[in-house]
Every structure is written in C-alpha cells, then in structure tokens.
Phi, psi and omega in degrees: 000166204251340181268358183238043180030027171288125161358286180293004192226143188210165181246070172346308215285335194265355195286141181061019143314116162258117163227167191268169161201155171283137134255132179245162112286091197248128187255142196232165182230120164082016207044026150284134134268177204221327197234106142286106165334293181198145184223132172228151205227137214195153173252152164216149189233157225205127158264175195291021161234022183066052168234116160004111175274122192272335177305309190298319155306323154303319188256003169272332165305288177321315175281343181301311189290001186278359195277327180280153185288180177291164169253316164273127168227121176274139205283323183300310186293128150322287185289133177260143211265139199217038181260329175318325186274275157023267173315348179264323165305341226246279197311319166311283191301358183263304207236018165225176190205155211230140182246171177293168195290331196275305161323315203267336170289309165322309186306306205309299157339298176288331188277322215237352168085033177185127171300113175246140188258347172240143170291138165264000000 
C-alpha cells in the first residue's frame, strides 16, 4: 500500500513531485450525499522513484505535534510560550493549500452530480 510505504508500490508519473489533494468527508442518507462534512486540502512528495517520500511525513508528524499547546504552563513566567501557534502558521504554509471556487465547484460536482457555483 503506498501511504504505508511498501516498497513495491509507486507512482512513476508522480516522481519528485509535490502534489496536491483533497480529503472530503461527506455525510450521506440511503446512500446519497447530502453533506460535505470536513474537507482538508494537502501536499504528498513523491521520491524520484515515485514513492511516498518518507522524510516528509515524518517531518510533517513532528510539526504536528509541536501544533499542540503545553499541557503544564507556568502561571508564574513573564513570557508566554506561543510556539504551538507558530507551528500551526508554520504547518498551513508547509503542507495545506486553499483551492479556488472552480476546484472546490469541480469537487462539489463530482460528489453530488451537479454544478453548484456557491456553498450551501
């Protein structure tokens, strides 16, 4: 599987590459949808054999986790510790990406069969 880094499976077409993707979460009724739920828009790197770049994931882990607040904060220090909030600036610009109204309409399309030019 390829997001679980076996070896054998790559994507030529993709090497050395950064690219983009969607994830949607669509909530559905009777198997219809009805709803997109949560949606988040993301880069994945490609190494020059068209495999999951494993460094990147890895350094995209790390910052997630620098994304958390302190869990003990002394009440006491002058300075207040803000690197989580950084890192949540820091992580938008490295690994997400915001798409344009014609992408996010293409999507809409493709889930619900029909071009909506505004969100509902």
């Amino acid at each position: 599987m390829l997001i679980r880094h076996d070896a054998g499976e790559r994507l030529p077409q993709y090497a050395g590459k950064r690219v983009r993707f969607a994830v949607l979460i669509v909530e559905s009724k009777n198997r219809i949808p009805v709803e997109i739920v949560k949606s988040q828009y993301s880069y994945i790197l490609f190494d020059s054999n068209g495999r999951l770049l494993m460094e990147w994931d890895e350094k995209e882990a790390r910052l997630g986790m620098d994304m958390l607040e302190p869990v003990i904060a002394d009440k006491d220090k002058q300075v207040v510790d803000a690197r989580h909030k950084f890192a949540r600036k820091r992580y938008a610009r490295e690994y997400l990406w915001q798409p344009s109204s014609e992408i996010e309409a293409a999507i809409r399309k493709a889930i619900f069969g029909r071009l909506e030019t505004s969100r509902s």
